[in-house]
VOKEKOL-195593 format. One line per 10 residues: their letters; for each residue x negated, y, z negated of C-alpha. Coordinates in steps of 0.2 Angstrom, whole numbers. Each point is the difference from the previous one (the first is absolute). Layout:
! VOKEKOL-195593
a) X/Y/Z; ...
***
This chain:
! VOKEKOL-195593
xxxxxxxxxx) -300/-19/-549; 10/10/13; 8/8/-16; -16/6/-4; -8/4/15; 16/10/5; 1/10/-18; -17/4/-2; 2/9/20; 16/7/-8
xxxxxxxxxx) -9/8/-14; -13/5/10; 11/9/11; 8/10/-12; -18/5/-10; -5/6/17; 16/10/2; 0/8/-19; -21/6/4; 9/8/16
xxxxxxxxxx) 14/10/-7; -11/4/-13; -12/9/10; 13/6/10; 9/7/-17; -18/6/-6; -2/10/16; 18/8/0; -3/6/-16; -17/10/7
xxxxxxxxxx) 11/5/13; 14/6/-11; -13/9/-10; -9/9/15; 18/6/5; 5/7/-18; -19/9/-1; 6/7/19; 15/6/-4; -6/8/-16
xxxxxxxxxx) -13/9/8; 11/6/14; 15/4/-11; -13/13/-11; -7/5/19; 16/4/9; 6/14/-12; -18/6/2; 2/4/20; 20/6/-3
xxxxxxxxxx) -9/12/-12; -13/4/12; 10/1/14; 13/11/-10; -15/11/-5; -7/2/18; 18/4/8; 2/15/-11; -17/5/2; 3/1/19
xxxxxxxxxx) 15/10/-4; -10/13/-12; -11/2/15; 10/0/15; 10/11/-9; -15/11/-4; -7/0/19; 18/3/7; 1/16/-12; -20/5/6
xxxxxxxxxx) 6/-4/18; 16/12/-2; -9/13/-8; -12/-1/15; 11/0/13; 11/14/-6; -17/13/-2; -5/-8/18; 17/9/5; -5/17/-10
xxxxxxxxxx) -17/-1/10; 10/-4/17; 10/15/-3; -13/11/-5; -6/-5/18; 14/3/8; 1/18/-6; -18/3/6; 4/9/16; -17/2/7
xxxxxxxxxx) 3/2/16; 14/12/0; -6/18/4; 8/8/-17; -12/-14/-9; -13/6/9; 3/19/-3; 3/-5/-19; -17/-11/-1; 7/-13/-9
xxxxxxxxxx) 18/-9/2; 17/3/4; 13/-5/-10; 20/1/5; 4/13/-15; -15/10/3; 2/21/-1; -7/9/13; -15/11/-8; 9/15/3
xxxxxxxxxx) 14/-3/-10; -10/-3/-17; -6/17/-6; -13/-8/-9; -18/2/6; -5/-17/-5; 15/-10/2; -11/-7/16; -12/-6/-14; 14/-7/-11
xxxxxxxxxx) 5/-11/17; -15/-5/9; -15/-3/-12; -8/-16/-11; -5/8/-19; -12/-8/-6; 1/1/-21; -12/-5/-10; 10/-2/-18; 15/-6/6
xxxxxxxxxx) 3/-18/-2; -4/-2/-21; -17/7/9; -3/-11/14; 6/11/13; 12/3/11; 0/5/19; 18/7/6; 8/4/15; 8/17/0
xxxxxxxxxx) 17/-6/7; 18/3/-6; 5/-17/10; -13/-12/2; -10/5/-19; 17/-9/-6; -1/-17/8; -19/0/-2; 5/2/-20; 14/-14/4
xxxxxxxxxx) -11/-11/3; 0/-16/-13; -13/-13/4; -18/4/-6; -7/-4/15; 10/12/11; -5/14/-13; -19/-4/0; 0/-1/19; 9/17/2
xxxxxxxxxx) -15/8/-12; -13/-11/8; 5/9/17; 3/18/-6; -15/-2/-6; -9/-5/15; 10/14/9; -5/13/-8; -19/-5/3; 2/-6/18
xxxxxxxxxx) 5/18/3; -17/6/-6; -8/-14/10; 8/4/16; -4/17/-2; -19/-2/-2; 0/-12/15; 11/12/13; -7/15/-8; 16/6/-5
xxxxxxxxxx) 6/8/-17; 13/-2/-10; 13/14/-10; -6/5/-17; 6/-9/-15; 16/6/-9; 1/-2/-17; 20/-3/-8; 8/14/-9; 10/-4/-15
xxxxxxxxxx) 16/0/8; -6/-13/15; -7/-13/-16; 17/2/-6; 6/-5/18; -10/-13/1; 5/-8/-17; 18/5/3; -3/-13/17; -9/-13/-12
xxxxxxxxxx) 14/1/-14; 16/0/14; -9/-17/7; 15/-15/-6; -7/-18/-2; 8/-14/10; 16/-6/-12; -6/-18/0; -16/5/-6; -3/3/-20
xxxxxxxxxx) -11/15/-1; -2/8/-17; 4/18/2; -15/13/1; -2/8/-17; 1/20/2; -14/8/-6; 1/12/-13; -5/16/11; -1/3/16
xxxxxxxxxx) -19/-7/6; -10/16/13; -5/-12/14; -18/7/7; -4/-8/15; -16/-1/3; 2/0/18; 15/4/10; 0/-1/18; 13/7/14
xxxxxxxxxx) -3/-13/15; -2/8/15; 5/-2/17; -2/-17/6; 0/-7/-17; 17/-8/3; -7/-13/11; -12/-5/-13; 13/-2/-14; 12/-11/7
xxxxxxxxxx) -17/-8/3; -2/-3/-17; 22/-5/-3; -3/-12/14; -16/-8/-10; 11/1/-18; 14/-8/11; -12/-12/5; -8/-7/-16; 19/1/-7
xxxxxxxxxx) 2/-14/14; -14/-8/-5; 7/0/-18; 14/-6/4; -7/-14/13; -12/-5/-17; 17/-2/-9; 10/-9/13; -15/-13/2; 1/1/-19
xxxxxxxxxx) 17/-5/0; -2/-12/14; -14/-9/-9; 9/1/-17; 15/-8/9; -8/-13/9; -10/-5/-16; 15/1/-11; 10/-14/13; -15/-9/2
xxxxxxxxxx) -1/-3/-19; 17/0/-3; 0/-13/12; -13/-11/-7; 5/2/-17; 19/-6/4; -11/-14/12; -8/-3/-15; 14/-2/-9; 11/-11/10
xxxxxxxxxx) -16/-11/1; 0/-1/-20; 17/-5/1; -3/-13/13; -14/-7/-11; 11/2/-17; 13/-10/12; -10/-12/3; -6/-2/-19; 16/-3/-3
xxxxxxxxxx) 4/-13/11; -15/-9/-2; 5/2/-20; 15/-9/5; -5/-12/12; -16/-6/-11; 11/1/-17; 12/-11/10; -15/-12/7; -7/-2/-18
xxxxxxxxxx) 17/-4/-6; 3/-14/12; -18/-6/-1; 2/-2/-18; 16/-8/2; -7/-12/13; -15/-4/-14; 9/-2/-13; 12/-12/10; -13/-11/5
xxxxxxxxxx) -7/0/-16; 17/-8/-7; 1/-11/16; -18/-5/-4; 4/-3/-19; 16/-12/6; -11/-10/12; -13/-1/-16; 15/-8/-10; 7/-10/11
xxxxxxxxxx) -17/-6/4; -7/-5/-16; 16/-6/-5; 1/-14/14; -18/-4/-1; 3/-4/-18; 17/-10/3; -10/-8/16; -16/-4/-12; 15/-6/-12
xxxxxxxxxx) 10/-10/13; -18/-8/5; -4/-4/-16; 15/-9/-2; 2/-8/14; -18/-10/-3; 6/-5/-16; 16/-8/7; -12/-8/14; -12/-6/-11
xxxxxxxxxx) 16/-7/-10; 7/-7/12; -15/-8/6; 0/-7/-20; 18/-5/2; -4/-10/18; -17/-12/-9; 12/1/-18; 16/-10/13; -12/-11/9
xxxxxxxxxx) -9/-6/-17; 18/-6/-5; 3/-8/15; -16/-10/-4; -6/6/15; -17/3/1; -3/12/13; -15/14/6; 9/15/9; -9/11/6
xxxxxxxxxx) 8/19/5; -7/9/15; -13/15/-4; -3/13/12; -12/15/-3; 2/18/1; 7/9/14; -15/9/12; 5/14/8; -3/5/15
xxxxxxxxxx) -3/17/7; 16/11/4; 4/1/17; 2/20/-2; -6/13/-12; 15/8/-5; 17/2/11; 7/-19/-3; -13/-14/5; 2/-20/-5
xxxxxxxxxx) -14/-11/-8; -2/-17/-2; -1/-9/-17; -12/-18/0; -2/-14/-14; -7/-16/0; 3/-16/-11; -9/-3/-16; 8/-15/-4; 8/-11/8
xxxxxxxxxx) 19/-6/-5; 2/-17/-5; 17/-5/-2; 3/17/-6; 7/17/5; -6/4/19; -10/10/4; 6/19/6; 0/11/15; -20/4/3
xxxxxxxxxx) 4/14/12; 12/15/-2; -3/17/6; 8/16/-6; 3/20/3; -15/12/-5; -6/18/1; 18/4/4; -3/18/-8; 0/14/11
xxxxxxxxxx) -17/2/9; -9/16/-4; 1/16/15; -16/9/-2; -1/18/7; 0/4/17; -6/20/3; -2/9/16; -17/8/8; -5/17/-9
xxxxxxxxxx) 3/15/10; -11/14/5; -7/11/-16; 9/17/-1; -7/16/0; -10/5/-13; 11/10/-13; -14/14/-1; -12/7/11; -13/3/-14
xxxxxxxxxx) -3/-4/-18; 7/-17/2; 15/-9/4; 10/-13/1; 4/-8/17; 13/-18/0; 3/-16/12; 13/-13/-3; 7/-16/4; 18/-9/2
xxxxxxxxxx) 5/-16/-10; 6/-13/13; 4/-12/-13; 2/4/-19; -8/-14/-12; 12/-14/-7; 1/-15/-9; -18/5/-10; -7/4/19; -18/9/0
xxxxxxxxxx) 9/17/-4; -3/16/11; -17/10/-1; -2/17/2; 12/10/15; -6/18/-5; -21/4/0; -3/14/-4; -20/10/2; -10/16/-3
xxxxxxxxxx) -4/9/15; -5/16/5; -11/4/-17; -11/14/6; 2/16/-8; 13/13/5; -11/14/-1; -10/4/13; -6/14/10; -1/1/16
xxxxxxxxxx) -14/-4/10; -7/13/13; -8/-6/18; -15/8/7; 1/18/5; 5/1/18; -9/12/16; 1/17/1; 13/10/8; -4/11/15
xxxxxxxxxx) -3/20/-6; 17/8/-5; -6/18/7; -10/2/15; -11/14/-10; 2/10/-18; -2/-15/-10; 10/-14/3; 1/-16/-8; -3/-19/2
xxxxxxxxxx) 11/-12/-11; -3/-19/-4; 12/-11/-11; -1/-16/-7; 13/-14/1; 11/-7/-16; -7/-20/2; 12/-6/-15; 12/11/-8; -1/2/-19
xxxxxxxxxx) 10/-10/-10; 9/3/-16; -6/15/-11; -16/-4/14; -3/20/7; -3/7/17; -7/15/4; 10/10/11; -4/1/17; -7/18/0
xxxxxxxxxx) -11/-5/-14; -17/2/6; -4/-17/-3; 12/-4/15; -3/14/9; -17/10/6; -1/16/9; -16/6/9; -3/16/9; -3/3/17
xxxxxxxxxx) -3/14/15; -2/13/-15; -8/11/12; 9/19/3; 13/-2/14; -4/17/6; -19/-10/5; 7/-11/15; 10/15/9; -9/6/17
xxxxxxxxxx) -4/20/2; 16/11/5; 12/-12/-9; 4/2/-18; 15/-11/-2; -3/-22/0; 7/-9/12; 11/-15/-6; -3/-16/13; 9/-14/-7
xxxxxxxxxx) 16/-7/4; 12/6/-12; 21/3/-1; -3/18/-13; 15/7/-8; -2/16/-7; 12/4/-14; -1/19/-2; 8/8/-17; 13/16/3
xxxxxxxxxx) 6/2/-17; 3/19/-6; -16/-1/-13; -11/1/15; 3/18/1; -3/9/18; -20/1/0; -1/-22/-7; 14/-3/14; -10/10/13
xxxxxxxxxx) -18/-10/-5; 9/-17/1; 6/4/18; -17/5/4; -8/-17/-11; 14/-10/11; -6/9/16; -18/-6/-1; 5/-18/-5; 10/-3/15
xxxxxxxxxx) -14/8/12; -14/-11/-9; 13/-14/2; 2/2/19; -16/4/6; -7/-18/4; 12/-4/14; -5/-19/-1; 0/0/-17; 21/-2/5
xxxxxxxxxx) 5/8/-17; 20/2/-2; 3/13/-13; 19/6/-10; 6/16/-9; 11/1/-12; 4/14/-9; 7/-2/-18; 8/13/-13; 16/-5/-9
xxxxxxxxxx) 11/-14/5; 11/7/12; -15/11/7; -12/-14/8; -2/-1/17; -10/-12/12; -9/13/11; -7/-14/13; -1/-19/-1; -14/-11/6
xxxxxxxxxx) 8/-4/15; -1/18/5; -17/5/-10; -3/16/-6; -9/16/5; -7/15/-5; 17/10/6; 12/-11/-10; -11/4/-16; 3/19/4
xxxxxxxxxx) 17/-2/4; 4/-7/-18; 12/14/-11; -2/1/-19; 14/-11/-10; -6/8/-17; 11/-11/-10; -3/-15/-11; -12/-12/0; 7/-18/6
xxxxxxxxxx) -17/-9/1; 9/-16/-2; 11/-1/14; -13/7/11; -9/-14/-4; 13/-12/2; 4/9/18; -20/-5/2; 4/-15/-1; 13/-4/11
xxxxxxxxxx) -7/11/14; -17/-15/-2; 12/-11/10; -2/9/16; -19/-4/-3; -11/-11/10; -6/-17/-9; -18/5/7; -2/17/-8; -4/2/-18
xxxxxxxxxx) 12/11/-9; -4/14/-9; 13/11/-10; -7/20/-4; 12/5/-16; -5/23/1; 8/5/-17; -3/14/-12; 14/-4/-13; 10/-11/-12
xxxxxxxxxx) 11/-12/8; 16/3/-5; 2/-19/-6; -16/-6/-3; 7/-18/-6; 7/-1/17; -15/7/8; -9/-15/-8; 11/-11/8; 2/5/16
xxxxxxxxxx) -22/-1/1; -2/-16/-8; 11/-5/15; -10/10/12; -17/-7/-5; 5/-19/6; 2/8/16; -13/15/4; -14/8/-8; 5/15/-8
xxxxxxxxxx) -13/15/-2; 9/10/-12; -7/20/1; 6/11/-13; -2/19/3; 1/13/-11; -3/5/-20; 16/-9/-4; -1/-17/9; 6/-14/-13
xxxxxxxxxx) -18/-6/2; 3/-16/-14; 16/-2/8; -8/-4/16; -15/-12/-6; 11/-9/-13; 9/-3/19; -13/-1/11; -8/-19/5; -18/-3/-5
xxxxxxxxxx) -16/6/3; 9/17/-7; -14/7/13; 7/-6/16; 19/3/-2; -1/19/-9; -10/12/7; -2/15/-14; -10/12/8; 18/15/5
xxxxxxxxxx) -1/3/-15; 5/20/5; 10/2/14; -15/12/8; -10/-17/3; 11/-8/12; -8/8/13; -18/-5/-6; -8/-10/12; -10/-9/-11
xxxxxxxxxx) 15/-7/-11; 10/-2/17; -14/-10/8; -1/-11/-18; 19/-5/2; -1/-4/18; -16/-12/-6; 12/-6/-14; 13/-5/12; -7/-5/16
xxxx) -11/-16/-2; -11/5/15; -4/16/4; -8/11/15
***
C-alpha cells in the first residue's frame, strides 16, 4: 500500500512537471517567434534610416553649399556697395563744386577739353531699350559704373536700379516741394553709348562664379534714352542716400541668408541627430531581439528537455509501477494458496493422528483509516481492525493497530503578489490611450499552488476626441479712448477658456471674433481749443521720445519742415507744467551720423530743436529705434511712454528695422509719422501695432503740411491720451 501511495504521488509529480515545461516550452517558442518577426522587421527598417540619413546628410551639403556660395556672392557685392560709399565724398568742397561725387582718380574739369565730359562723370541715363528692352539706368562714371556692372547677386543689381530709379524721381519731387528746378536733360551722343557699353563690357565676374559670357551683338545697338538727367548741386547727398539704402537691403539679404543658413543648419543637426538617435535605438531594439532570440531559443530548449525528461522518468515510475503491483497481486495470490494449503496440510496431520480437533484461526477485518495528521509535507495516520473471528487453537490473532507515513509529497506554495501601484499617466492626451499599474510576486506558485493572477492591467483612458477648437470666454470691458479727440478707439477682447486641441482651430487673437474695436471722441480736435491758441495742449503724464529722421533724402526744404514739425511737438508737450511731461531728441541719419540731442533727464526745448544741423546721410531707422529703446530706461515707472518715429524715407535695412520695433513695441507705444511722397508707407503699417489708426498718423503726406495746424493738432490728439 505505501508502494502504491508513494508511486502514484511519484507519477503525479512528474505529470505536473511535463504540463509545466510544456507550457514553458509552448511560450518560448511564441517568444522565439516574436524576436525573429522583430528582428526581421528591424533588419528591413535599419537600412531604411542609413538610406535616409545618408540621403539627408548630402542634401544638407547641396544646400549648405548653395547658401554659402549665395552668402559669398552677397558679401563680396556688400563690399562693391561699401566702396562705392566710400568714394562718395559729399562733404568735400570739390564734390560739392562737381554736384555729384569725388573719386580719388578724378580729372579736374579743366583738363578734359571735352564739353561734356561733366555729363560722361556725374549723371544717371536712363535708357529705355537697354537691358533685351527692359531698361536700364546708368551712372556716367569711368570708376564707380564698373563695380556697379561688377556686381553679381541679383539682388544687389535690382536694388541699384530700384534706387536710381527713385533718384531720378526724388529729384523732380524735391524740386516741386522747395520750388527749385533742376538742369535739362541730356541726351547721349553715339560716342558716350559706346562709353557706356565699353564700362558694361570691361566689367569681369568674380572667378568663383560660373557666368556665361555675354553674347556680342551683331551691331552696335543707338541707345536713346528717353530721359537723361545731369543731378544738380546737392544731388550728391541724395545718392549716397540711395547706396546706403542698396547697402542696406544687401544687408538684409545677406542677414535672410545667414538666418537661412543658421536655420538650415540647426535643422540638418537636429535631424541628423534624430535620425542617428533613431538609429542607435533600432540597433538597441535589434539587440535586444537578438538576445531574447537566444535567451527564449535557449528556455524552449531546456523546457523541452525538462518535459521530455519527465515524461521518460514518468514512463519508468509507470513500469516499475505496474510491474510490482502485478508481481505483489502475484506474490498475494500465491501466498493465499500456500496458507489455504497449509491450513489443508495442518486438519490432513491431525486426521492421521486420529485426532479430532476444531481449530479455529483468528480473523480480523479491514484496516480503517484514520485521517492524516497533515495535508501534505509528511504527516502519520493510524491504521484500526477489529476481530472477526476468534482463533481457537489456531494462528493468533495480528497487530490490530499500526500507523504509518502519509502526504509526504511536497505541499503546494500558492502565489503570493504584492499591492498594485498607482496607474501611470495616460499614454495620450486625446484620442485614447493606454495607461498601466502593476504588482510584484512575493512568492511564485509551486508544487500545483493556486498559480499567479494577473500583475499587469492594463485600461482605455482618455477617449475624447483630439480635435477640438478652442473655446472663447465672454468678451471683456472696454478700454478707455486711445486719443483724447480725432477718432479714437476703444478695444475689448475675449479670453481663450480651453485651447484647441488637435487639428481643433483657433482664431487668432486679432480675429475680430477675439477682438472688438469701437470708436470714440471722434469729434475735431481743433473744437476743444480756447480762442487765441491754435496748438492742443498735451496733459498727461508721459516720458515722449522724439525720434527725428536726418537722412540726405529729406532734401533742404523737408529738413527745414521737420525742424519746424519738431518745434511745435515739444512746445504742445511743455505747456501743461503739471502735466510733468519729460521729453528726448534724437536725431538719426546714417549710422555713424545719430546723435542724442537731449535726454529725459534734461528734457527738451524749443532751442535745442533749432540748434539741430542737417546729417543728410543714410537712413539708420533701426538703430535709432534700438537707441529708443535704451534711452526708455531713464523713464519713470509712472509715465506712459510714448515713442514719435518722424521719417520721410526707406530704412536702409528694413528687416532690421522690423526687428528693432517689434522690440520697441513691448516697451512704449510707437506713433509712427511718415512725411513726404516717398515715405515706405506699407513698410510702416506692415510694422506698426494695431489699431493701424492709433500708431501711423498719414496725414504729412507733403512736407508743406507739417506746419498745418490741423494735422499737428491731430497728432498731438493721437499721442497724448488727455488733452487741453
Amino acid at each position: 500500500a505505501r508502494f502504491h501511495r508513494n508511486q502514484l504521488i511519484l507519477m503525479q509529480e512528474a505529470t505536473r512537471d511535463v504540463s509545466s515545461f510544456n507550457g514553458q516550452a509552448a511560450e518560448a517558442r511564441a517568444e522565439v517567434l516574436q524576436a525573429q518577426s522583430q528582428i526581421g522587421m528591424l533588419s528591413d527598417k535599419i537600412p531604411e534610416v542609413e538610406d535616409e540619413l545618408g540621403e539627408h546628410r548630402r542634401t544638407c551639403r547641396s544646400e549648405i553649399s548653395t547658401l554659402q556660395f549665395q552668402i559669398g556672392v552677397v558679401t563680396r557685392d556688400l563690399g562693391v556697395v561699401r566702396k562705392i560709399l566710400g568714394m562718395l565724398k559729399c562733404d568735400d568742397a570739390k564734390a560739392k563744386a562737381n554736384g555729384l561725387l569725388q573719386t580719388d582718380t578724378q580729372d579736374d574739369a579743366e583738363d578734359d577739353d571735352d564739353e561734356d565730359a561733366g555729363l560722361s562723370q556725374h549723371s544717371l541715363v536712363e535708357c529705355a531699350r537697354c537691358n533685351d528692352g527692359q531698361g536700364l539706368i546708368m551712372l556716367q562714371n569711368a570708376q564707380v559704373q564698373p563695380l556697379i556692372n561688377s556686381l553679381q547677386s541679383d539682388v544687389a543689381r535690382a536694388f541699384v536700379q530700384e534706387q536710381f530709379k527713385s533718384a531720378v524721381g526724388a529729384d523732380d519731387d524735391a524740386a516741386e516741394e522747395d520750388g527749385s528746378t533742376e538742369d535739362e536733360a541730356v541726351a547721349l551722343t553715339q560716342e558716350q553709348v559706346k562709353h557706356m557699353t565699353g564700362i558694361m563690357q570691361r566689367a569681369q565676374p568674380d572667378e568663383d562664379l560660373k557666368v556665361e559670357p555675354m553674347p556680342v551683338p551683331p551691331k552696335p545697338v543707338d541707345c536713346a534714352p528717353t530721359s537723361a538727367c545731369k543731378l544738380t548741386k546737392g544731388s550728391c547727398g541724395r545718392l549716397k542716400d540711395r547706396f546706403l539704402l542698396v547697402e542696406g537691403g544687401i544687408e538684409d539679404r545677406l542677414d535672410e541668408l545667414t538666418a537661412q543658413l543658421s536655420k538650415l543648419e540647426h535643422y540638418c543637426e537636429q535631424t541628423d541627430a534624430s535620425l542617428v538617435a533613431q538609429l542607435a535605438s533600432l540597433g538597441d531594439l535589434l539587440r535586444q531581439a537578438q538576445t531574447s532570440l537566444a535567451t527564449s531559443t535557449k528556455l524552449q530548449i531546456d523546457s523541452e528537455s525538462q518535459a521530455a525528461l519527465r515524461g521518460r522518468q514518468h514512463a519508468q515510475l509507470k513500469k516499475e509501477y505496474t510491474n510490482t503491483m502485478t508481481q505483489f497481486c502475484s506474490d498475494q495470490n500465491e501466498a493465499r494458496s500456500e496458507l489455504c494449503a497449509l491450513t489443508k496440510i495442518r486438519g490432513e496431520l491431525y486426521k492421521i493422528e486420529g485426532a479430532k480437533v476444531f481449530i479455529v484461526d483468528c480473523a480480523v477485518s479491514d484496516w480503517v483509516v484514520a485521517e492524516c495528521t497533515k495535508t501534505c509535507g509528511g504527516g502519520t495516520r493510524r491504521l484500526r481492525r477489529t476481530i472477526t473471528v476468534a482463533p481457537d487453537g489456531g494462528a493468533a490473532c495480528p497487530p490490530l493497530e499500526a500507523e504509518e507515513e502519509c502526504n509526504s509529497q511536497p505541499c503546494p506554495v500558492d502565489c503570493r503578489l504584492g499591492s498594485w501601484s498607482g496607474w501611470s499617466s495616460c499614454s495620450a492626451r486625446c484620442g485614447g490611450g493606454v495607461r498601466q499599474r502593476s504588482r510584484h510576486i512575493k512568492t511564485p506558485a509551486k508544487h500545483g499552488g493556486e498559480p499567479c493572477e494577473r500583475t499587469e492591467e492594463a485600461e482605455a483612458c482618455n477617449m475624447q476626441s483630439c480635435n477640438r477648437n478652442c473655446v472663447l470666454g465672454r468678451w471683456g470691458k472696454w478700454s478707455a479712448c486711445s486719443k483724447a479727440c480725432g477718432v479714437g478707439v476703444m478695444v475689448r477682447t475675449r479670453p481663450v477658456e480651453k485651447p484647441a486641441m488637435g487639428t481643433g482651430r483657433c482664431v487668432s487673437p486679432t480675429s475680430r471674433y477675439r477682438r472688438a474695436f469701437s470708436q470714440c471722441n471722434t469729434y475735431n480736435c481743433m473744437r476743444i481749443l480756447p480762442r487765441g491758441r491754435n496748438v492742443l495742449h498735451c496733459s498727461s503724464k508721459l516720458d515722449v521720445i522724439l525720434v527725428l529722421d536726418s537722412s540726405g533724402s529729406l532734401g533742404s526744404y523737408g529738413w527745414a519742415q521737420s525742424k519746424k514739425l519738431a518745434e511745435v511737438l515739444v512746445e504742445a508737450f511743455s505747456a501743461v507744467k503739471e502735466a510733468d511731461i519729460k521729453v528726448s531728441l534724437l536725431e538719426f541719419s546714417s549710422r555713424r551720423k545719430t546723435k542724442w540731442i537731449t535726454h529725459l533727464t534734461t528734457g527738451t526745448t524749443k532751442t535745442d530743436v533749432e540748434g539741430m544741423a542737417w546729417f543728410r546721410s543714410g537712413t539708420a531707422t533701426d538703430q535709432a529705434l534700438g537707441m529708443a529703446q535704451a534711452e526708455l530706461v531713464y523713464g519713470r515707472p509712472d509715465a506712459t511712454p510714448v515713442v514719435m518715429v518722424i521719417t520721410d524715407g526707406k530704412p536702409n535695412s528694413a528687416r532690421r528695422t522690423e526687428q528693432a520695433s517689434r522690440r520697441l513695441q513691448q516697451k512704449a507705444k510707437v506713433v509712427w509719422i511718415p512725411i513726404g511722397r516717398r515715405a515706405p508707407i506699407r513698410l510702416i503699417n506692415r510694422m506698426a501695432a494695431t489699431p493701424k489708426r492709433d500708431h501711423v498718423y498719414r496725414g504729412f503726406y507733403d512736407f508743406r503740411l507739417l506746419t498745418n495746424k490741423n494735422l499737428v493738432n491731430n497728432l498731438i490728439g493721437t499721442t497724448c491720451p488727455a488733452v487741453k
